[in-house]
C-alpha positions as CSV (number, residue, x, y, z in Angstrom):
1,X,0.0,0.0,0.0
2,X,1.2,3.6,-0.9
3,X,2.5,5.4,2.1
4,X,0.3,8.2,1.4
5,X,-2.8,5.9,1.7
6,X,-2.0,4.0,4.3
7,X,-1.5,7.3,6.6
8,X,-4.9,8.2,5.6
9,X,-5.9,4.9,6.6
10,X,-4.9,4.9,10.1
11,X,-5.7,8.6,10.0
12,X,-9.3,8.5,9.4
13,X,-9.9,5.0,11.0
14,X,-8.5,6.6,14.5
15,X,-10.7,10.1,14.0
16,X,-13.9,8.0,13.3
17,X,-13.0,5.7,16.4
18,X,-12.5,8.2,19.1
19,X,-15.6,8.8,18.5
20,X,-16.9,5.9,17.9
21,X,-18.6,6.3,14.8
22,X,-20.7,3.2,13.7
23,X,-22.6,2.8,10.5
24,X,-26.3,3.5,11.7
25,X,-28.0,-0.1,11.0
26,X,-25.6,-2.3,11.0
27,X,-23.7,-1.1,13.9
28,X,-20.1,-1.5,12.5
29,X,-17.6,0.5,12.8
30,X,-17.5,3.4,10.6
31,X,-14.2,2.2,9.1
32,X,-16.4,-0.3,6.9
33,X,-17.8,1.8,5.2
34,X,-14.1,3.9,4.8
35,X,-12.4,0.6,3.5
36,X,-15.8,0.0,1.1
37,X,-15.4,3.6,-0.4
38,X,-11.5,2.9,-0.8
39,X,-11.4,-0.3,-2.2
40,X,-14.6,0.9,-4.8
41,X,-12.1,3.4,-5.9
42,X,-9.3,0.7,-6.3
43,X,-10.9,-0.5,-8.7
44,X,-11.0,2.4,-11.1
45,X,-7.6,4.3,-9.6
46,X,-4.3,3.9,-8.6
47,X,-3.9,7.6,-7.7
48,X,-2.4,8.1,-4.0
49,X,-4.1,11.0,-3.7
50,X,-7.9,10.1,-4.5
51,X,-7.3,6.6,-2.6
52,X,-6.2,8.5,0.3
53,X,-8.7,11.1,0.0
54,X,-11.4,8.0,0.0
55,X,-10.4,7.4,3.2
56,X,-10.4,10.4,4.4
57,X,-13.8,11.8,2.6
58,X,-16.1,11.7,5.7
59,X,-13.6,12.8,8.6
60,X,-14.2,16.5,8.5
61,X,-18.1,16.4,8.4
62,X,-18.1,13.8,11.2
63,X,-15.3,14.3,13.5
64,X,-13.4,17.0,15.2
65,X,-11.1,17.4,12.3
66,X,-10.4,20.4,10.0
67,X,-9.5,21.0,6.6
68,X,-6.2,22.7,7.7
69,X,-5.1,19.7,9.6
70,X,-6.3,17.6,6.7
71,X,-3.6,20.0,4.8
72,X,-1.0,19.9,7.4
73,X,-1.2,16.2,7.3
74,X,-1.6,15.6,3.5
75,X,-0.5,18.3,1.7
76,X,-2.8,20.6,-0.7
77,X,-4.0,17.9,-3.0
78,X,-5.6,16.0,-0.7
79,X,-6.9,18.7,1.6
80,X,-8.8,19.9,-2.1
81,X,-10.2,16.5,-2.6
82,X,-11.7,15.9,0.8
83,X,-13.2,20.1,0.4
84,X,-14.6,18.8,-2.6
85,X,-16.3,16.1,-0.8
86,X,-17.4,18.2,2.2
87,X,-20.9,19.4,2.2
88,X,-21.2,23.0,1.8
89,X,-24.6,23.7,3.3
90,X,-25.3,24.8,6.4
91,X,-27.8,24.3,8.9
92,X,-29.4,28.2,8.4
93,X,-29.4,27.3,4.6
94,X,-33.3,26.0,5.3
95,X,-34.5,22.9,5.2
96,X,-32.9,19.1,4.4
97,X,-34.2,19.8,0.5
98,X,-32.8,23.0,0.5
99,X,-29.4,22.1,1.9
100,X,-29.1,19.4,-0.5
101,X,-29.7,21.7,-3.5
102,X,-27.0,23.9,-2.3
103,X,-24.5,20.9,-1.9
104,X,-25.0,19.7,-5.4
105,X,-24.0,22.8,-7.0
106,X,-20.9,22.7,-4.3
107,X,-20.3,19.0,-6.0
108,X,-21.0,19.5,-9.5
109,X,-17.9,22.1,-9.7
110,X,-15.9,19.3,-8.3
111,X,-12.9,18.0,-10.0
112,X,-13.1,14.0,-11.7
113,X,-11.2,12.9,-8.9
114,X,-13.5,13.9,-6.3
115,X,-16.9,12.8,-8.3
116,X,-14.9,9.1,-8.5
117,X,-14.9,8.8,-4.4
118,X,-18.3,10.5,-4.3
119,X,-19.6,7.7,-7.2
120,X,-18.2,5.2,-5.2
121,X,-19.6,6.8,-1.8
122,X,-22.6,6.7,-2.8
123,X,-22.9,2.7,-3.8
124,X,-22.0,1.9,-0.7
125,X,-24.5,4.2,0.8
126,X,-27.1,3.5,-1.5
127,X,-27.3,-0.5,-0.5
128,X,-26.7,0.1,3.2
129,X,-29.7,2.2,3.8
130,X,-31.8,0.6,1.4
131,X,-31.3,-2.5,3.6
132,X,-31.3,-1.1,6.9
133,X,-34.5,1.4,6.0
134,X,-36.3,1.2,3.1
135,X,-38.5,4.2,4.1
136,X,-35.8,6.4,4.0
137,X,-33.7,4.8,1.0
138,X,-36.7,6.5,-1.4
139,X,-35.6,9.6,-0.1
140,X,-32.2,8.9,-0.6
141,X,-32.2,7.3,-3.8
142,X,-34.5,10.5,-5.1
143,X,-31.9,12.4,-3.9
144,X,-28.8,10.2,-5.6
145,X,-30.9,10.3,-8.7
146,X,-31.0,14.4,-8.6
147,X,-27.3,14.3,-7.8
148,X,-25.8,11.9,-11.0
149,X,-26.1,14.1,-13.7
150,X,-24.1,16.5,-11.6
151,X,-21.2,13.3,-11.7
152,X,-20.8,12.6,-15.3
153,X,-16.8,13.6,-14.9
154,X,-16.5,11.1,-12.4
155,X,-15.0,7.5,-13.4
156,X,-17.7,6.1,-16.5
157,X,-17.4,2.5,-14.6
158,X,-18.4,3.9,-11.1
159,X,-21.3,6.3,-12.9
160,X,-23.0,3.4,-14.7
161,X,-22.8,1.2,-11.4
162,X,-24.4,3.5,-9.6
163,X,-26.9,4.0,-11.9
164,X,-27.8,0.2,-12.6
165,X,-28.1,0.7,-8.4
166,X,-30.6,2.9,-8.5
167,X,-32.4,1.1,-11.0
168,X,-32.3,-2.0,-8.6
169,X,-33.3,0.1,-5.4
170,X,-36.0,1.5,-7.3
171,X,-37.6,-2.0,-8.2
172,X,-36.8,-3.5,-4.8
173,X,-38.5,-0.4,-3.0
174,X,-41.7,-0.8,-5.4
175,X,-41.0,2.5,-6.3
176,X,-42.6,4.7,-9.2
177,X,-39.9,5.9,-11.6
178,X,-38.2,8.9,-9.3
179,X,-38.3,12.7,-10.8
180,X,-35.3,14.6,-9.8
181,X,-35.8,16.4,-6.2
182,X,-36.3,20.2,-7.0
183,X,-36.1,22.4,-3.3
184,X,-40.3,23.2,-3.5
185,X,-40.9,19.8,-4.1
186,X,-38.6,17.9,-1.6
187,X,-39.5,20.1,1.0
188,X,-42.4,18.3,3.7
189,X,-42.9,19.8,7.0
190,X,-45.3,18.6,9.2
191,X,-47.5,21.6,10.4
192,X,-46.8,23.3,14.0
193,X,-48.8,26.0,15.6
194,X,-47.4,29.3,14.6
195,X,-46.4,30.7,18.3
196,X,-44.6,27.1,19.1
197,X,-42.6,27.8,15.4
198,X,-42.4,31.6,16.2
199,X,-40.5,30.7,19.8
200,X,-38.5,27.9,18.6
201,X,-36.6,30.0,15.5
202,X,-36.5,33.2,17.9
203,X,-34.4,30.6,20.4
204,X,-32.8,28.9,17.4
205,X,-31.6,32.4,16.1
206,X,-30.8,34.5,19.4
207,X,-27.1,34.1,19.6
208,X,-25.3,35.7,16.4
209,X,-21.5,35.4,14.9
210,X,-21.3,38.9,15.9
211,X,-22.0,38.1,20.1
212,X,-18.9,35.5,19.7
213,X,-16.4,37.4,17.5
214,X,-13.0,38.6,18.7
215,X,-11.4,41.4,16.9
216,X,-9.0,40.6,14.4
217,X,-5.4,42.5,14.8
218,X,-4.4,43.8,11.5
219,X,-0.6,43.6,10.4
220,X,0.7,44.8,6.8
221,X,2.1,41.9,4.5
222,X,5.6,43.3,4.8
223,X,6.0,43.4,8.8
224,X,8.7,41.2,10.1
225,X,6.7,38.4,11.1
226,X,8.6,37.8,15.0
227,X,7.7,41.3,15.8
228,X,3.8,40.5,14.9
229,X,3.7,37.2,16.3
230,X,4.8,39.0,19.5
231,X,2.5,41.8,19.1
232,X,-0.3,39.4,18.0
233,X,0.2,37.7,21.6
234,X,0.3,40.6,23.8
235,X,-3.2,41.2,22.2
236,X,-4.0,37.5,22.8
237,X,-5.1,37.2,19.4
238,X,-3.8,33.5,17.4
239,X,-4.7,34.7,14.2
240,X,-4.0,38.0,12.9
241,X,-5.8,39.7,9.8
242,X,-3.1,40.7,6.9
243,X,-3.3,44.0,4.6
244,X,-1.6,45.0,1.1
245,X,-1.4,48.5,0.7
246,X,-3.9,49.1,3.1
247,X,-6.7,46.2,1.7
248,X,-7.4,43.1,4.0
249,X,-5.7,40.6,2.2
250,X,-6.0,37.5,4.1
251,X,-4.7,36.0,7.4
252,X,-2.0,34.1,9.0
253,X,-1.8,32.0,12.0
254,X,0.3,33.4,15.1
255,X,2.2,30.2,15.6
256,X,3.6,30.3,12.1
257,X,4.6,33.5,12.4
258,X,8.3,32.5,13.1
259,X,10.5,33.7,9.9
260,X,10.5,36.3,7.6
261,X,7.6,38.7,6.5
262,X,4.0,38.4,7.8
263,X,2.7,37.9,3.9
264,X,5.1,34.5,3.8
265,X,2.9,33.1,5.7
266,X,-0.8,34.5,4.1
267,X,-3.4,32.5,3.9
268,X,-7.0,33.3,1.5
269,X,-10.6,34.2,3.4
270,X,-12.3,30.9,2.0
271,X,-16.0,31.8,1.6
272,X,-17.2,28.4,3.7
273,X,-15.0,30.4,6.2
274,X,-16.9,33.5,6.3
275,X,-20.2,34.4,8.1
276,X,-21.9,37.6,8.3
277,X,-22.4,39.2,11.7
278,X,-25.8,38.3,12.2
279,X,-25.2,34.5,11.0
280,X,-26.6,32.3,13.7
281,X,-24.8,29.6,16.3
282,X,-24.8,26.7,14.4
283,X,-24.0,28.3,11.6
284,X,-20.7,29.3,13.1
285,X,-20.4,25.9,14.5
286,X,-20.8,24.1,11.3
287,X,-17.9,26.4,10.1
288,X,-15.4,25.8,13.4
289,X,-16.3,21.8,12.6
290,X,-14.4,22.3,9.2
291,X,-11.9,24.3,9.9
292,X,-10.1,26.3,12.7
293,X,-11.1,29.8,12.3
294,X,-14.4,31.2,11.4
295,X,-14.1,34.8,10.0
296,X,-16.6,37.5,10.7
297,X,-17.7,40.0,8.1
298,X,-19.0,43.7,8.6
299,X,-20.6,46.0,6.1
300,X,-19.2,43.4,3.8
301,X,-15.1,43.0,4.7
302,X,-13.7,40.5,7.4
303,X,-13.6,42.1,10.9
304,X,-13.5,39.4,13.8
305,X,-12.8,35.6,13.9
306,X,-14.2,33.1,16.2
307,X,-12.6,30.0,17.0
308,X,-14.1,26.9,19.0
309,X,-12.6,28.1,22.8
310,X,-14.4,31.0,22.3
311,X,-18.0,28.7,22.2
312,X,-16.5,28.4,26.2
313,X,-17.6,31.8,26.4
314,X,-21.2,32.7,28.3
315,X,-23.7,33.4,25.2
316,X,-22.6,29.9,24.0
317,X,-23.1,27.9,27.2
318,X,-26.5,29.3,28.3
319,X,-27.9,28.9,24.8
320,X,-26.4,25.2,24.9
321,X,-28.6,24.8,28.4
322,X,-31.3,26.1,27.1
323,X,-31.3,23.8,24.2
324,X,-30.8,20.5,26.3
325,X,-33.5,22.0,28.9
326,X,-35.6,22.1,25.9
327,X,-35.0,18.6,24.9
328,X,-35.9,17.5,28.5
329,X,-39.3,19.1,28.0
330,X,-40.4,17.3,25.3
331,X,-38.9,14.1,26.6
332,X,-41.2,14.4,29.3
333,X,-43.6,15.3,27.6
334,X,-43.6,12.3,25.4
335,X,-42.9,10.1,28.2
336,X,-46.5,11.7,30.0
337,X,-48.3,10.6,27.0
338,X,-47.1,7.4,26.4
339,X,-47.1,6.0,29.9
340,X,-50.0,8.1,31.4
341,X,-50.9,7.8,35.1
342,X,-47.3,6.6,36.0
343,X,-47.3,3.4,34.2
344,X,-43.7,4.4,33.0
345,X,-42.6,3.0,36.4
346,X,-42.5,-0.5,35.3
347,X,-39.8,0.7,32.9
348,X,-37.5,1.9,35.5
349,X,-34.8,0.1,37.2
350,X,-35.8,-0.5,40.8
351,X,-32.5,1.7,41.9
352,X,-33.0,4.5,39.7
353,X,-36.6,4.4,40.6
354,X,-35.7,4.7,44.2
355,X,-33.3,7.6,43.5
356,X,-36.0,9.6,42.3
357,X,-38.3,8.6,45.2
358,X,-35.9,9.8,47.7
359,X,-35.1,13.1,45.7
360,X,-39.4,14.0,45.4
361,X,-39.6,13.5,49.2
362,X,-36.7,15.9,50.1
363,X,-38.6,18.6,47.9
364,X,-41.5,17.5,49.0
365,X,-40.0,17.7,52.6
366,X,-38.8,21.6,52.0
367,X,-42.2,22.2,50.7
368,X,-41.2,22.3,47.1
369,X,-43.6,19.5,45.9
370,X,-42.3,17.7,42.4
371,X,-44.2,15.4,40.0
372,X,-42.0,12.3,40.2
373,X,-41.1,12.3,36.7
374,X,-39.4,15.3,36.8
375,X,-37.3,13.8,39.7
376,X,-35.7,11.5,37.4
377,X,-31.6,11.7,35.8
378,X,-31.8,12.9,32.7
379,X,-30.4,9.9,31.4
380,X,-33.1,7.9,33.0
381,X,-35.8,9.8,31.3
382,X,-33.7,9.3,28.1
383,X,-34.1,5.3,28.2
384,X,-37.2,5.3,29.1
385,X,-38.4,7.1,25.9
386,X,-36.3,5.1,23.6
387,X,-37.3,2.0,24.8
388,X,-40.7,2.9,22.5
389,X,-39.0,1.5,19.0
390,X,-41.2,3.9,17.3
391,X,-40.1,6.7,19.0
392,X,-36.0,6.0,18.8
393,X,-36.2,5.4,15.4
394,X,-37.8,7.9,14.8
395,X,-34.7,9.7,15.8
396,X,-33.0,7.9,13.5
397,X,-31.3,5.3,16.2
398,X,-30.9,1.6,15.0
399,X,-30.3,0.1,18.2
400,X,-31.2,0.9,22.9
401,X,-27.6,1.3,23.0
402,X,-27.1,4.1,20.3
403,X,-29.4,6.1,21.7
404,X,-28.3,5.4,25.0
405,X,-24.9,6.7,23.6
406,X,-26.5,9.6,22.7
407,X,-28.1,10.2,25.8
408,X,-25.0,10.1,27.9
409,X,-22.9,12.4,25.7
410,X,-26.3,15.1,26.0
411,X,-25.9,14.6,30.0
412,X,-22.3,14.7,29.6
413,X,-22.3,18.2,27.8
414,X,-25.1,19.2,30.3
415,X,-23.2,18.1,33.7
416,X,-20.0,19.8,32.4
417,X,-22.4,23.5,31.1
418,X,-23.7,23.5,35.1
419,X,-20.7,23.0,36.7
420,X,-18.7,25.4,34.4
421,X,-16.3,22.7,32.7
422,X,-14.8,22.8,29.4
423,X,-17.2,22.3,26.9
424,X,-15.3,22.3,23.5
425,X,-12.3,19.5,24.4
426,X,-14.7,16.8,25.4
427,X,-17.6,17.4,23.9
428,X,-17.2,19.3,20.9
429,X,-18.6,16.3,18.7
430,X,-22.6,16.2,20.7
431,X,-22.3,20.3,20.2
432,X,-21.9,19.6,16.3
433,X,-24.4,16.8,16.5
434,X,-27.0,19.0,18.5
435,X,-26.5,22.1,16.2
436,X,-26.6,20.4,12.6
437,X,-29.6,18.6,13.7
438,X,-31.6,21.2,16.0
439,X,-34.8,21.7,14.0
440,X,-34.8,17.9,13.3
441,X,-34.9,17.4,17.1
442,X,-37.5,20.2,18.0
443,X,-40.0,19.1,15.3
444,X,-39.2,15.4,16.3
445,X,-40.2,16.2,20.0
446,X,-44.2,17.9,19.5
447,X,-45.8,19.3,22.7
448,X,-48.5,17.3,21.8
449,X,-47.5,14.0,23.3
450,X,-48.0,12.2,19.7
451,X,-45.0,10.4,18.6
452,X,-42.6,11.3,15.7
453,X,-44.4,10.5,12.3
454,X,-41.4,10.3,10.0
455,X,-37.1,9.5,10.8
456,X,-35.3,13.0,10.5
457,X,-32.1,12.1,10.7
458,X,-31.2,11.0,7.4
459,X,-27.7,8.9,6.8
């Protein structure tokens, strides 16, 4: 194996594990599905650089790595590849029909290279989900149908494989020949009453890129670069903003700041790096999960950068507990419909069961009476809801213990938010997750006590 690949083997393969990334119905590692992409591509190409970047294709939308690290491990061609590969689409873009729009213009500019591993990415995909769910493979496949033409440039083998795959899918999932997915026509939302939609995008929307943003030291291309890494740290500042004859230019990174002028060391404002100041949360999130630095713009030119240890910073934490108390809500509020009258008891371990017991007579000793139910761990009240199948797949879980997973890591980020703990070393992947995914979990958790109609959280 190329040394090239085989770094991006391990690379990827140790990313996806520390989080412990699984494919969603069969529950393998995610690996699998890296090593399926990879030797697809093997088939077509012996090019270190789009094997390598097959390996590597899923590791910036899914785990805690960046595109600069990506280039700092792998050099420039590969870092393109897997940019090509990254979606482009963020969560403010609109809905799931929207977003997926905007990502197949982002891959129909793609390079040959990249449309091969996206070709082959998509066989894979395309069987796994219509095995696992075949309610959600018609979406998919709709949505792989809309995408091919955009992949013509990709390798001819791969192209007409996929599409004899769809062809299959289609018969095997009885359905009618698929029209391509236009944004109007893809998008179904279930209807909510206005004032529940009205609070949920005011709480969605009320912390903006400009409440985060630090101001961005500005140094002239031709500045002995020593002397502005040392300035830049006084400031506090690791990245300072660069001009040419007065113009923002781009930006460097204080730490590389060691040798000659400041402009050795330049580096472009990408677009997918740039927000405007009123951009919400997770849109800035969805940047810092690609790359290190997400750059602010005012009246139209760069003028702050946020980076993920300033989401440590108050706006960012209470909005966070906000967002998991509002979860707990509509757990409850499931579980109180479900198992009306207390019958949920029966679904509690005797301990935990007891734990709550003991905590509702306290309050109820200081004369701060609690329903029981609201005296359970949130974790408890987690694994109680998802032991209704309907309801945790729903959420897009396959198995109890996934979305027990999930459970613990929202607790985890919740425990460490109250007690005033780090929140972007440990638990930057469940922000991501909660943040790309917000809408999906609000309209999955009603106030009416009905459960979720239709799985949200697509593959």
């Amino acid at each position: 194996m190329d040394p090239l690949v085989r770094k991006a083997r391990d690379f990827a393969t140790q990313m996806h594990r520390r989080i412990d990334h699984r494919r969603k119905y069969s529950n393998q590692p995610y690996e699998a599905h890296l090593k399926a992409v990879a030797q697809t591509v093997a088939t077509v190409s012996d090019d270190p650089e789009t094997l390598a970047a097959a390996w590597l294709h899923d590791v910036v939308e899914d785990t805690e790595t960046t595109l600069e690290e990506i280039r700092k491990e792998f050099g420039d061609g590969v870092a393109g590849l897997v940019d090509e590969l990254t979606d482009v689409s963020r969560p403010g873009d609109g809905n799931r029909a929207l977003r997926k729009a905007i990502d197949r213009e982002h891959t129909g500019r793609a390079s040959p290279r990249a449309k091969t591993v996206k070709l082959a990415d998509l066989l894979d995909n395309c069987r796994d989900i219509r095995r696992g769910d075949p309610r959600f493979a018609q979406v998919f496949v709709r949505e792989t149908q809309a995408l091919l033409p955009r992949l013509r440039e990709g390798d001819e083998r791969l192209y007409a494989r996929l599409e004899r795959e769809i062809e299959t899918s289609q018969r095997t999932l009885g359905m009618p020949e698929a029209a391509p997915v236009s944004p109007v026509q893809g998008s179904v939302r279930r209807e909510r009453e206005c004032a529940q939609r009205d609070t949920v995008n005011l709480f969605v929307d009320s912390v903006r890129a400009l409440d985060l943003a630090a101001p961005l030291p500005w140094f002239d291309v031709d500045r002995d670069a020593i002397s502005a890494a040392r300035d830049a740290a006084g400031a506090g500042a690791e990245v300072i903003g660069l001009t040419e004859r007065g113009l923002p230019c781009g930006y460097a990174i204080r730490d590389e700041l060691d040798r000659g002028r400041c402009g050795d060391r330049l580096r472009p404002f990408l677009p997918q790096q740039t927000l405007p100041r009123d951009a919400a949360l997770r849109d800035v999130v969805h940047v810092l999960n690609r790359h290190e630095s997400c750059f602010v713009s005012l009246l139209g030119q760069v003028g702050g950068v946020i980076q993920r240890a300033h989401l440590n910073g108050p706006f960012v934490r209470m909005w966070l507990f906000g967002l998991v108390t509002l979860l707990e809500m509509r757990i409850v509020d499931q579980i109180r419909a479900g198992w009306p009258n207390e019958t949920w008891r029966a679904q509690v371990p005797p301990g935990r069961l007891q734990k709550a017991e003991a905590l509702a007579a306290e309050r109820a000793r200081r004369g701060q009476p609690a329903d029981l139910l609201d005296c359970l761990q949130f974790a408890d009240k987690g694994r109680l809801l998802f032991t209704d199948p309907l309801r945790r797949e729903a959420l897009g879980f396959k198995s109890v213990g996934a979305a027990e997973q999930a459970v613990k890591d929202v607790e985890s980020l919740r425990n460490n938010l109250a007690h005033g703990q780090d929140i972007v070393t440990g638990d930057w992947v469940v922000i991501a997750r909660l943040t790309r995914n917000l809408e999906e979990i609000l309209e999955n958790f009603p106030t009416n006590g009905q459960a979720p109609a239709t799985r949200s959280n697509p593959a």
